[in-house]
C-alpha positions in Angstrom: 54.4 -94.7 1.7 56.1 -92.5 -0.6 56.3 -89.0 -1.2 55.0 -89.7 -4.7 51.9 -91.7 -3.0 48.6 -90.7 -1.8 45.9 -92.1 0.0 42.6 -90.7 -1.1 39.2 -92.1 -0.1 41.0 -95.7 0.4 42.3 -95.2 -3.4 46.8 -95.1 -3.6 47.5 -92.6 -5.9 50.0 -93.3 -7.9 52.1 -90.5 -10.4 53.7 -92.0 -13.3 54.8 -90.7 -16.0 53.1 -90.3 -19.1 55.7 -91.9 -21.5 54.9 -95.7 -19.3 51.1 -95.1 -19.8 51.1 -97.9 -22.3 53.3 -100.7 -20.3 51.0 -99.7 -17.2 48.3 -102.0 -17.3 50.5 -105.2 -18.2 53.1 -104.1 -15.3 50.1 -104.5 -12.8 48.2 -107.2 -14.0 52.0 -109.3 -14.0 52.3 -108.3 -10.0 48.3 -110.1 -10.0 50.8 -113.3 -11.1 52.8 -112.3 -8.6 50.1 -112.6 -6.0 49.9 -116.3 -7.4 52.8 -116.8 -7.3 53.9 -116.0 -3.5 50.8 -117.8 -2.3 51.7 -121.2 -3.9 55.2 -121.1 -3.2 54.4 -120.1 0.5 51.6 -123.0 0.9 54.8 -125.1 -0.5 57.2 -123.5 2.0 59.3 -122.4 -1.2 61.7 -120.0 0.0 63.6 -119.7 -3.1 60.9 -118.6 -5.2 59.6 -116.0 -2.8 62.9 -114.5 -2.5 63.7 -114.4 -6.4 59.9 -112.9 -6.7 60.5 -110.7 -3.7 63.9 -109.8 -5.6 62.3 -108.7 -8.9 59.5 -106.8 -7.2 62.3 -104.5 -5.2 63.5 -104.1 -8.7 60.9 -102.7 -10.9 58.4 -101.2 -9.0 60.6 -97.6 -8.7 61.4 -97.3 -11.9 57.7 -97.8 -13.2 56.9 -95.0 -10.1 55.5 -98.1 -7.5 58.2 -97.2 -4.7 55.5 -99.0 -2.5 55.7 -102.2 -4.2 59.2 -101.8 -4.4 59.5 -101.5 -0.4 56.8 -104.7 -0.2 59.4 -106.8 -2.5 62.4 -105.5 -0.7 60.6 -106.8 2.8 59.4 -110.6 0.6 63.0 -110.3 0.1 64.3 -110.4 3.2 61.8 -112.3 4.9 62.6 -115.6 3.0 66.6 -115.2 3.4 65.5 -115.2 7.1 63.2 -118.0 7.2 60.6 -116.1 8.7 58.3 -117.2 5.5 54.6 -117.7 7.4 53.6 -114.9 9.3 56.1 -112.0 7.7 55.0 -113.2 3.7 51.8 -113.2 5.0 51.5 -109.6 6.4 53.5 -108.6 2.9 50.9 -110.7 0.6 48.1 -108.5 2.4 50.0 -105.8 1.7 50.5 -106.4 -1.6 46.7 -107.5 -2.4 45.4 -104.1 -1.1 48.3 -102.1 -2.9 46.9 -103.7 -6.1 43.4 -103.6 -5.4 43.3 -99.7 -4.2 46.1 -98.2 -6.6 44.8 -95.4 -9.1 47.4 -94.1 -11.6 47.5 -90.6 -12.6 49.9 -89.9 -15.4 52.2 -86.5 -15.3 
């Protein structure tokens, strides 16, 4: 976890600045599609898509202040360019679930 993370009574504390307060809520509620997303393309052993999501996920998620979700696409990433799509997307979706289901912004 990042510098800029915190895990409090099971909550991820989040940073962001105040200027992205408004974009917030529709930046974490399109990673919730995201979630859809990765789980239909990996019950349809879609490797393509979980990459491109994976890809996109590595790309935003700093610059909103979500290093961690950053790190989680970077690893979606790589998993499907190695084929290892089952058990390593798997352990990443989890990952990703709890990230979005614990993560409490406070805005600097």
């Amino acid at each position: 976890m990042s510098a800029g993370n915190q895990v409090l009574d099971k909550k991820i504390v989040v940073c962001v600045d105040h200027d992205l307060a408004d974009l917030i809520p529709g930046f974490l509620e399109h990673r919730w599609t995201d979630v859809q997303t990765l789980l239909k393309a990996m019950g349809a052993g879609d490797y393509a898509t979980i990459g491109k999501v994976g890809h996109q996920m590595k790309g935003i998620g700093g610059g909103y202040g979500f290093d961690a979700l950053s790190e989680i696409g970077s690893g979606l990433e790589q998993a499907a360019h190695q084929g290892m799509i089952v058990e390593e997307v798997r352990k990443l979706l989890l990952k990703l679930v709890y990230y979005l289901a614990h993560v409490k912004v406070n805005y600097a």
